[in-house]
FIZASE-629044 format. One record per residue (C-alpha): chain; x, y negated, z negated; residue number from 0. Coordinates in steps of 0.1 Angstrom, whole numbers, plus 5000, padded with zeros to 4 digits. Each point is the difference from the previous one (the first is absolute). Layout:
N
NODE   chaine     xx     yy     zz   num
NODE        A      X      Y      Z   NUM
...
//
This chain:
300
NODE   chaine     xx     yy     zz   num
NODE        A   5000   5000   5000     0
NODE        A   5015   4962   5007     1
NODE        A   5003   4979   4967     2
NODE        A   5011   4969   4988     3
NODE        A   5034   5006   4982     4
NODE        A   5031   4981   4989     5
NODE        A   5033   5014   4993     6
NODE        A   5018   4966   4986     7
NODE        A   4990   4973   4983     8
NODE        A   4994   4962   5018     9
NODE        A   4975   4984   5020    10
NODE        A   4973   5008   5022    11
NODE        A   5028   5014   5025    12
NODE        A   5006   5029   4978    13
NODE        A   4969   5019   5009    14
NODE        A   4993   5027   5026    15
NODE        A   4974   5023   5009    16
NODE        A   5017   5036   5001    17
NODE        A   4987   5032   5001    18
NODE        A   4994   5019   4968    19
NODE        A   4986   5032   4992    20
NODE        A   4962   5005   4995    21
NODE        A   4991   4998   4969    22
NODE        A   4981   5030   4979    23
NODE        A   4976   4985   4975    24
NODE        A   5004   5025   4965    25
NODE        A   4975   5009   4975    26
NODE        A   4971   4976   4993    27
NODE        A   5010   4978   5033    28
NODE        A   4995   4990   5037    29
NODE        A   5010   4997   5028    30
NODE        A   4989   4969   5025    31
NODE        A   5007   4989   5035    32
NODE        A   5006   4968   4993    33
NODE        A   4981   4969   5014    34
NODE        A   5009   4974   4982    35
NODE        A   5025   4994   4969    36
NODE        A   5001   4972   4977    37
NODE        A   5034   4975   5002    38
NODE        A   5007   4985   4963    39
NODE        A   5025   4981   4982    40
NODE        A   5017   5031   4987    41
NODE        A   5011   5014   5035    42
NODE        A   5022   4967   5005    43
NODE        A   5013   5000   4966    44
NODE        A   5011   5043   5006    45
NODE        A   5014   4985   5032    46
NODE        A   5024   4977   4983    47
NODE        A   5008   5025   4976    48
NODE        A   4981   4983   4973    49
NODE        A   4983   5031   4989    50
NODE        A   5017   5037   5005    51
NODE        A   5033   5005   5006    52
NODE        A   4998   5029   5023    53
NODE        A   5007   5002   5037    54
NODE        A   4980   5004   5026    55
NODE        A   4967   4987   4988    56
NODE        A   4965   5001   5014    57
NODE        A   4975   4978   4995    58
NODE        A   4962   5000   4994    59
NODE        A   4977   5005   4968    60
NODE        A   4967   4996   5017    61
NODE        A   4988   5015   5033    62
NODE        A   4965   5008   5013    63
NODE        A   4989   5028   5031    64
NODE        A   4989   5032   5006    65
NODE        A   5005   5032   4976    66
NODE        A   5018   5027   5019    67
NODE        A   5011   5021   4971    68
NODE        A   4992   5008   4964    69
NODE        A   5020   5015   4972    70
NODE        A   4993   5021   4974    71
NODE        A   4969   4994   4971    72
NODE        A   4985   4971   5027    73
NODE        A   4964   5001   4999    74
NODE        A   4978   4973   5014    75
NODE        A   5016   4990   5033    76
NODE        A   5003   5015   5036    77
NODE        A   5027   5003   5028    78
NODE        A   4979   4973   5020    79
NODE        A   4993   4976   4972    80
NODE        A   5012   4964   5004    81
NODE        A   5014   4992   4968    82
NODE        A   5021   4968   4985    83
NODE        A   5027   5006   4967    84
NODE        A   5030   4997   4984    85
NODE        A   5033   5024   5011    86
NODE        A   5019   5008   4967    87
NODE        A   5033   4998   5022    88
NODE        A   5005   4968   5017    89
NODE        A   4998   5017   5031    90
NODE        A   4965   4988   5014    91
NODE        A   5010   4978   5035    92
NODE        A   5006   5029   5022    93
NODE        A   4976   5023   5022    94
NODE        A   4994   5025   4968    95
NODE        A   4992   4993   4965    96
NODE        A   4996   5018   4969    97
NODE        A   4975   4984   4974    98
NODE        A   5000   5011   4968    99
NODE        A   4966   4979   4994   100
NODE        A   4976   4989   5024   101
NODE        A   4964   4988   5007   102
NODE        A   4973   5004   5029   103
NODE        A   5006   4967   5026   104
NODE        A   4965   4986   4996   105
NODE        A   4981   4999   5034   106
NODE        A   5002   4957   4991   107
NODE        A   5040   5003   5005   108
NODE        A   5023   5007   5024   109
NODE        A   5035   5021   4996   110
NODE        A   5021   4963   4999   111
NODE        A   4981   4983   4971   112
NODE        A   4993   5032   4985   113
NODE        A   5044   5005   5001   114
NODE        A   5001   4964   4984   115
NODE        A   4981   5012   4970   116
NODE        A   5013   5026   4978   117
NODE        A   5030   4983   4985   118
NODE        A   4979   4970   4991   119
NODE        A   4971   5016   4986   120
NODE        A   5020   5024   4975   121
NODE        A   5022   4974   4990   122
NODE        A   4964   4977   4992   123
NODE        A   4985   5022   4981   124
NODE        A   5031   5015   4985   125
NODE        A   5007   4962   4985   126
NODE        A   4965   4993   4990   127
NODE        A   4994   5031   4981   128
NODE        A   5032   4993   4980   129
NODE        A   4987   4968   4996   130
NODE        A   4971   5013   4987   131
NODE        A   4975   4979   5025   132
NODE        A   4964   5011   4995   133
NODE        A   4967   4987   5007   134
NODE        A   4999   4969   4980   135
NODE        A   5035   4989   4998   136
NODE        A   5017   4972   5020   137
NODE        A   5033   5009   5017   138
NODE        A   5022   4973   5018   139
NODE        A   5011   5011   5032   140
NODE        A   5036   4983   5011   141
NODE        A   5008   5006   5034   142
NODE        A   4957   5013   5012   143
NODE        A   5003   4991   5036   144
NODE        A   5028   5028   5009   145
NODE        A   4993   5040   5005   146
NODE        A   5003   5008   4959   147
NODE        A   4987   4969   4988   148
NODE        A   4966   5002   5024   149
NODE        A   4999   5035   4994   150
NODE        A   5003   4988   4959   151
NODE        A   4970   4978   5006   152
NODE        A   4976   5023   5015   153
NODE        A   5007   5029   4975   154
NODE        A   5000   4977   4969   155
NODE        A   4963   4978   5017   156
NODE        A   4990   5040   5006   157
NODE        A   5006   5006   4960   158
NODE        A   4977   4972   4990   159
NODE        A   5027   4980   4992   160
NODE        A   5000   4959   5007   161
NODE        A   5034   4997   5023   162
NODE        A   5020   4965   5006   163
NODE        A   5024   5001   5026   164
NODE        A   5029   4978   5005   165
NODE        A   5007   4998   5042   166
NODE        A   5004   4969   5027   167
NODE        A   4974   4977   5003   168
NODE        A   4991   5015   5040   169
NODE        A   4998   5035   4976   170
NODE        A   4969   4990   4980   171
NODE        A   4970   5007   5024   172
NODE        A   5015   5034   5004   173
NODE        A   5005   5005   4961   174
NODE        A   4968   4991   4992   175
NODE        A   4983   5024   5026   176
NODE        A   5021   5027   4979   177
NODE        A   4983   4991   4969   178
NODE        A   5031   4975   4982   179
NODE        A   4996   4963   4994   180
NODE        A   5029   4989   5017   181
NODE        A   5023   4977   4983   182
NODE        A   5034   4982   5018   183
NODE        A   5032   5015   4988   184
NODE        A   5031   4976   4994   185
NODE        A   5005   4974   4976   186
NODE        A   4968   4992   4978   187
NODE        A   4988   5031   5006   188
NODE        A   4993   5010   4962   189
NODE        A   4982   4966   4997   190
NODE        A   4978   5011   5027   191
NODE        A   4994   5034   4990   192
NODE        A   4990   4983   4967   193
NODE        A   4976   4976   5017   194
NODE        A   4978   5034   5006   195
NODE        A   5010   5019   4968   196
NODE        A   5006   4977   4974   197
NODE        A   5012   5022   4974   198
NODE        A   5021   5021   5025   199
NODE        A   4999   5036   5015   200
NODE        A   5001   5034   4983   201
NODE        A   5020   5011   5024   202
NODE        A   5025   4991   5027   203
NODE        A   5015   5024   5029   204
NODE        A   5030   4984   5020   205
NODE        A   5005   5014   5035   206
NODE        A   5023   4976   5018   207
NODE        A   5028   4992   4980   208
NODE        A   4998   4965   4994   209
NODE        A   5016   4993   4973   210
NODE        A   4967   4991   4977   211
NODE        A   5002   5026   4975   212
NODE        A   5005   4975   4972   213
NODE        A   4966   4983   5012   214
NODE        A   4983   5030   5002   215
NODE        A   5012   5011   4964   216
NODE        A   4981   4968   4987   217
NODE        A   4972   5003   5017   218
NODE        A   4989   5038   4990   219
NODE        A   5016   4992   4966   220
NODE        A   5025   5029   4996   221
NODE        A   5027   5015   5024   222
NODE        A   4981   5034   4994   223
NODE        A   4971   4985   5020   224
NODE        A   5024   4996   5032   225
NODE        A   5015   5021   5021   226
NODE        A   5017   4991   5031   227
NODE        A   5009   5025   5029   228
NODE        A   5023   4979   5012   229
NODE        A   5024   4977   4978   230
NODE        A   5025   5029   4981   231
NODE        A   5024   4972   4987   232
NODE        A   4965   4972   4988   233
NODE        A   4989   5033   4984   234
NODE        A   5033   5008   4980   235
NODE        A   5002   4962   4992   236
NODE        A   4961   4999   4990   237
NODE        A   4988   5034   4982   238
NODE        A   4976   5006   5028   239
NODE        A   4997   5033   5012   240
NODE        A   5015   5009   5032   241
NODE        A   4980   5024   5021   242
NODE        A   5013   5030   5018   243
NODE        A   4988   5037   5014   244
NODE        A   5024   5018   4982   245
NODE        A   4977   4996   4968   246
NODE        A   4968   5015   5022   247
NODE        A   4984   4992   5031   248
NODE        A   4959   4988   4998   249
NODE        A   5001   5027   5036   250
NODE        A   4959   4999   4990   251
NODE        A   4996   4964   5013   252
NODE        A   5006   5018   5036   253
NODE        A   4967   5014   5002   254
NODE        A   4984   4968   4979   255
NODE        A   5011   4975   5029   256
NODE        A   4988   5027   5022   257
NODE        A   4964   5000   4985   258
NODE        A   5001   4964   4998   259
NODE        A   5010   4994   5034   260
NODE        A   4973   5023   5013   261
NODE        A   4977   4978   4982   262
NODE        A   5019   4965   5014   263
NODE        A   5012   4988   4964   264
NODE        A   5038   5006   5007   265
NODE        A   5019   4988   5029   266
NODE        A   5037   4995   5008   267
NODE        A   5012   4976   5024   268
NODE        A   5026   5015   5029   269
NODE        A   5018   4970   5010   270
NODE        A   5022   5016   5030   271
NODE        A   5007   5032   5015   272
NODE        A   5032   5017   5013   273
NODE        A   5010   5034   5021   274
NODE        A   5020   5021   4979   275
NODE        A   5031   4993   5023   276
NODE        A   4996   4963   4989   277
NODE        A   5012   5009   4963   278
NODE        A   5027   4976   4998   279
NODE        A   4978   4974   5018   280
NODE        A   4974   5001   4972   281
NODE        A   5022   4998   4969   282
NODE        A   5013   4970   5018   283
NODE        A   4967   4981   5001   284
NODE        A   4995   5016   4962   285
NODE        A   5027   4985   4986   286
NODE        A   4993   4966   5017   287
NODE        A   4967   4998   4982   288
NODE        A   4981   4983   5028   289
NODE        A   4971   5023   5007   290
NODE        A   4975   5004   4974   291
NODE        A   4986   5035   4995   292
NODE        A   5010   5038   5001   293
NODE        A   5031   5012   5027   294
NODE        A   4990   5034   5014   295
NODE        A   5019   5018   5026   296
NODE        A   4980   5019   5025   297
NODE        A   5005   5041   5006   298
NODE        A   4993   5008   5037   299
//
């Protein structure tokens, strides 16, 4: 099977498509012809060696097509079924897949923005359930506009909880369709958040790294009440809680946002689309920031 692979560390010119062998998926996993597969943050930081230390990598967490193998103890999918998850070895933007959890692709969604979901969905509802966000509860949102922080929104409006989001001013008609009352990040931003909730939040989730964690410590009242999925050094300085998979993955939230989205009350925004053999193209225009929404390389 081709697959997007590096074999040094660098740039966007370090990575190739190269033939691999097919994966097999073991017990209680899949196997997908892929479709789609989800382009995040992580894969650039792997590329410039900012993660694992091993060489070659591949790349890919979240992919989405057609099952066309099943392991052992799987019950409750077909070879045939169009399916969107999470591959538990970074090896997801290639022809073959294997998903270690997955969900039906919701007749509402095709393979691209179904690929653009899984890694911002878990990582939602992973944060908001350490949180502790239930119906009720207010929750801060730093960062809503992006893939985890509208994803964050939807889930935390979906628990009955009342969400403020932080995001660009030409980001607020969009936040409020997902259920936030939008609120413009940068300086004052705490003064504003208070002009809605005088007394402050009972929670606060930061997903893009923006150096606020002290703000959002006073307005939930306690570092405990933070977390942040993106900030590692605000959270050493700060007491908030840094989020991460290695402590348990919400895989569940899969086949929630599938559910939801069959009933049109979750959505993820695709904001451009590459062929696979466009790899190093793609984490160019990631790492410039300009486009606003999910990257997902296309599977022919």
């Amino acid at each position: 099977m081709r697959a997007a692979q590096f074999s040094r560390f660098g740039g966007p010119e370090v990575l190739e498509i190269v033939d691999l062998p097919d994966p097999r998926p073991g017990a209680g996993e899949i196997r997908i012809r892929v479709r789609a597969a989800g382009i995040n943050a992580s894969d650039w930081k792997k590329r410039q060696g900012l993660m694992d230390q091993e060489l070659p990598q591949t790349l890919g967490y979240e992919a989405a097509g057609v099952v066309d193998e099943i392991g052992d103890g799987v019950s409750g999918v077909a070879v045939g079924d169009r399916v969107f998850g999470a591959s538990p070895y970074g090896a997801a933007q290639a022809e073959l897949a294997v998903l270690s959890s997955w969900a039906p692709i919701p007749d509402s969604l095709d393979c691209a923005r179904s690929a653009a979901i899984p890694a911002a969905a878990e990582t939602a509802a992973r944060s908001l359930d350490q949180l502790g966000v239930t119906a009720g509860s207010t929750v801060l949102i730093n960062g809503a506009s992006g893939s985890v922080g509208s994803a964050a929104v939807q889930l935390a409006a979906e628990r009955g909880a009342r969400v403020i989001g932080t995001g660009s001013p030409g980001t607020h008609a969009a936040l409020r369709s997902l259920g936030a009352e939008p609120v413009a990040y940068g300086d004052g931003m705490p003064e504003r958040v208070r002009q809605i909730m005088p007394s402050g939040v009972d929670f606060a989730l930061d997903v893009a790294g923006s150096g606020v964690l002290p703000e959002l410590v006073a307005l939930a009242g306690a570092p405990e009440r933070v977390i942040t999925v993106a900030d590692f050094r605000g959270a050493r300085q700060t007491g908030v809680r840094f989020s991460r998979g290695d402590t348990g993955r919400a895989t569940y939230a899969l086949a929630q946002v599938a559910h939801m989205a069959e009933r049109g009350r979750f959505s993820i925004r695709v904001g451009q689309t590459f062929p696979l053999t466009e790899v190093a193209h793609a984490h160019r225009v990631g790492e410039a920031g300009t486009v606003r929404g999910k990257l997902v390389l296309l599977v022919d």
